[in-house]
C-alpha positions in Angstrom: 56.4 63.2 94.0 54.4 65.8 94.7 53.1 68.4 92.0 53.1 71.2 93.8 57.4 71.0 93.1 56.9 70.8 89.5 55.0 74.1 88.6 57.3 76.8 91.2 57.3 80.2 89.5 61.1 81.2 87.8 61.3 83.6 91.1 60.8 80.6 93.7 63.2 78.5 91.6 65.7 81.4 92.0 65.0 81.9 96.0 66.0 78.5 96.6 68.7 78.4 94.9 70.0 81.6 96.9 69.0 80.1 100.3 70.6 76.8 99.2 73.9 78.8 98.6 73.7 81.1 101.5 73.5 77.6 103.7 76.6 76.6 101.8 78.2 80.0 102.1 77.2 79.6 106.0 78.4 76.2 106.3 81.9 76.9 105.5 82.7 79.7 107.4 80.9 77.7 110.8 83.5 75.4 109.8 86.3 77.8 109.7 85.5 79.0 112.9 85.2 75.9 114.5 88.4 74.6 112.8 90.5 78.1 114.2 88.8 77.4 117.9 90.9 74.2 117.7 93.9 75.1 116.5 94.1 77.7 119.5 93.2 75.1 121.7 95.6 72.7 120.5 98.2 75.6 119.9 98.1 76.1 123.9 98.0 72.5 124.8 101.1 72.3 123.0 102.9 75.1 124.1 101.8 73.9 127.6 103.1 70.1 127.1 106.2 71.5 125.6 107.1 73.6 129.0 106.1 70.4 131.5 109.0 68.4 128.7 105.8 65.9 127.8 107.6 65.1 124.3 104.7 62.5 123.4 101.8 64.8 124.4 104.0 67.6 122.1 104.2 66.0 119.2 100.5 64.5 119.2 99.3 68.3 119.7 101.7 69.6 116.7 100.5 67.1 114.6 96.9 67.8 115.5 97.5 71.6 114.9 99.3 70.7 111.3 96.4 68.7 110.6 93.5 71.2 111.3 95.4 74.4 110.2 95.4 72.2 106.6 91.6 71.6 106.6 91.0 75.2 107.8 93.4 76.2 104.5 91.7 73.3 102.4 87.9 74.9 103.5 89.2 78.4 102.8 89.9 77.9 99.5 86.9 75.9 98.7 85.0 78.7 100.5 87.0 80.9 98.2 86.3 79.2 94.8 82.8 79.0 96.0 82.1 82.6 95.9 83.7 83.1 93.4 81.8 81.2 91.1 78.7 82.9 92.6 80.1 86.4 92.0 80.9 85.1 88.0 77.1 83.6 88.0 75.7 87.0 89.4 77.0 89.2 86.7 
């Protein structure tokens, strides 16, 4: 271990803590993004299987999009919960 960790000033203690919750806070929402780029993507697949009558290819996609909408909602609320308990901490 080295000592240079275990005599940080209260300030540098404090800065990384905020950088290690900013790369949380940053984390999530990539996430998000990522997670509502698919449903799109799996939201026109399926639209697209449903008009060509591919039932399998259909129902596949929906369930996909079920799934992902539910972690998007999941990461939202953890997101949510998250900042929240920053915002309480801040005060």
């Amino acid at each position: 271990m080295a000592l240079g960790g275990l005599f940080k000033s209260k300030q540098q203690r404090q800065l990384e803590r905020d950088m290690a919750i900013q790369n949380v806070l940053d984390l999530h929402k990539r996430r998000i993004r990522d997670l509502n780029k698919h449903e799109h993507g799996y939201c026109e697949k399926a639209i697209r299987a449903k008009r060509q009558g591919d039932k399998n290819n259909y129902q596949k996609l929906a369930k996909l999009l079920v799934q992902t909408m539910n972690e998007r909602r999941r990461i939202e609320s953890a997101l949510l919960t998250f900042e929240s308990l920053v915002q309480t901490k801040e005060k």
